[in-house]
Each structure stands twice: as C-alpha cells, then as structure tokens.
N, C-alpha and C positions, 0 to 999 in steps of 0.2 A: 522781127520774130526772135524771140530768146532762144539762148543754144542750148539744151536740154542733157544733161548729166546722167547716165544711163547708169547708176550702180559701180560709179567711179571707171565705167569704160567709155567715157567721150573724152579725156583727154588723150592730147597725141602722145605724151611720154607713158603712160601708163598702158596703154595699146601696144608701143613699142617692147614695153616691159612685158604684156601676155602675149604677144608673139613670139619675142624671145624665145620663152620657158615655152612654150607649146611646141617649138622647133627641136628645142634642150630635149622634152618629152619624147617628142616623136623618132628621135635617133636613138632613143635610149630603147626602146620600145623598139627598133629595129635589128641594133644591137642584139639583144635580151632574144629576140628571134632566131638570127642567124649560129646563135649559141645552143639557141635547143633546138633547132632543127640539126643540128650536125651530133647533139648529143645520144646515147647510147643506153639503153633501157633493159635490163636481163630478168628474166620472175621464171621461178620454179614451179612445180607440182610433183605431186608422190614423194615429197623428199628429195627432191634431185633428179626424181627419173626421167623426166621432160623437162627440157631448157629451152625457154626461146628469147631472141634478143629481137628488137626492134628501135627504130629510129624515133628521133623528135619527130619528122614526116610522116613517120607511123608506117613504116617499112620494115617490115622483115629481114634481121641480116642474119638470122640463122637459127634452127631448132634441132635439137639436139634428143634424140632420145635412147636412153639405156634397154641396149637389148634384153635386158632380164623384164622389161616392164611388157616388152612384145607377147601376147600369147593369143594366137589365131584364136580361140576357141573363145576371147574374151576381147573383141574390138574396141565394143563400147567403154569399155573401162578404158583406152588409151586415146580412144576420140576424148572424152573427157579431160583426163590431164594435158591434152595439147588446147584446148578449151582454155582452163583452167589457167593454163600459166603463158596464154595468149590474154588473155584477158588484164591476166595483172601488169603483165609487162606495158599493156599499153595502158594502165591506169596509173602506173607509176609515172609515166611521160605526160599523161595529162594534168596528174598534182605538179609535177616540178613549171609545168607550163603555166598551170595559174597562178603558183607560187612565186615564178617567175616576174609577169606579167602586172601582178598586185604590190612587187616591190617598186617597181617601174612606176606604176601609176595604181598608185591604192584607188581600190573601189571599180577599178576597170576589169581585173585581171578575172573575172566568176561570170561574165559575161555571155555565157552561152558561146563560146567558138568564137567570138567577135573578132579576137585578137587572136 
C-alpha cells in the first residue's frame, strides 16, 4: 500500500518542524499570559471623580472615589460612574489581551475567551 502525503504533513522532518513551532507557539502564548495577568488596568469617569483599577484576572485592586462626586440625594448618578469606569477598565484588559494574544498567534487572539 502506498504511504499517502497529507498536505506536506506525512514526512517525519517536517512533523518534527510543526511540532517544534507549535511548542515555540504554545510557550509564547503562555508567556503573553502570565504577563497580562499580573498586568494593571486604571479607566476613569466624571472626569476623574471615580477611579478603578483592576487586574489582567479581572480583579479589582482599588476604586477610588472623589468626595465631591458623593451626594446622598443623587446615588444613582455615582452607581453610574463606578459603572462606567468599571467597565472601561476592564475593557481596556480585554483589548491589551486580544492584542496580546493575536501578536502571539495572528487569527487566534479574537476568539471569544478561548485564550
């Protein structure tokens, strides 16, 4: 029976070669990980009056808000800017993560959370 050549993957050196680079890949890609998860994300609202920071993990490491923006009689407007710049901050972690991740391996990194 003939040996059948699968799209230049049935030899053994060229196997050894996409192994390699998918090893090469996968540490880079682990890398590129352990770098933004330890990374550090800050987004405003009102101008500065609410600050929060959060992790690559998507952790909270601090919110900040300006007493002048506090006014009992108006919650809802401060529920919102902690909203607001909760939101960004973790959208800012999420571009650098796809950004990330698509330098690594183009075409992988938009993948719905995969990586």
């Amino acid at each position: 029976m003939a040996r059948q050549n699968f799209g230049g993957f049935g030899g053994g050196a060229n196997m050894q070669q996409l192994m390699r680079q998918a090893q090469k890949m996968q540490q880079q890609m682990q890398e590129a990980q352990e770098a933004l998860d330890q990374a550090e994300y800050e987004a405003s609202s009102g101008g500065g009056m609410v600050m929060v920071k959060v992790t690559g993990k998507r952790e909270f490491t601090s919110i900040t808000i300006d007493p002048q923006v506090v006014d009992p009689d108006d919650i809802e407007m401060l529920q919102d800017l902690i909203l607001a710049a909760v939101n960004e901050a973790l959208r800012k972690g999420e571009e650098a993560r796809e950004s990330a991740m698509s330098r690594v391996a183009p075409g992988i990194g938009g993948m719905g959370g995969l990586f």
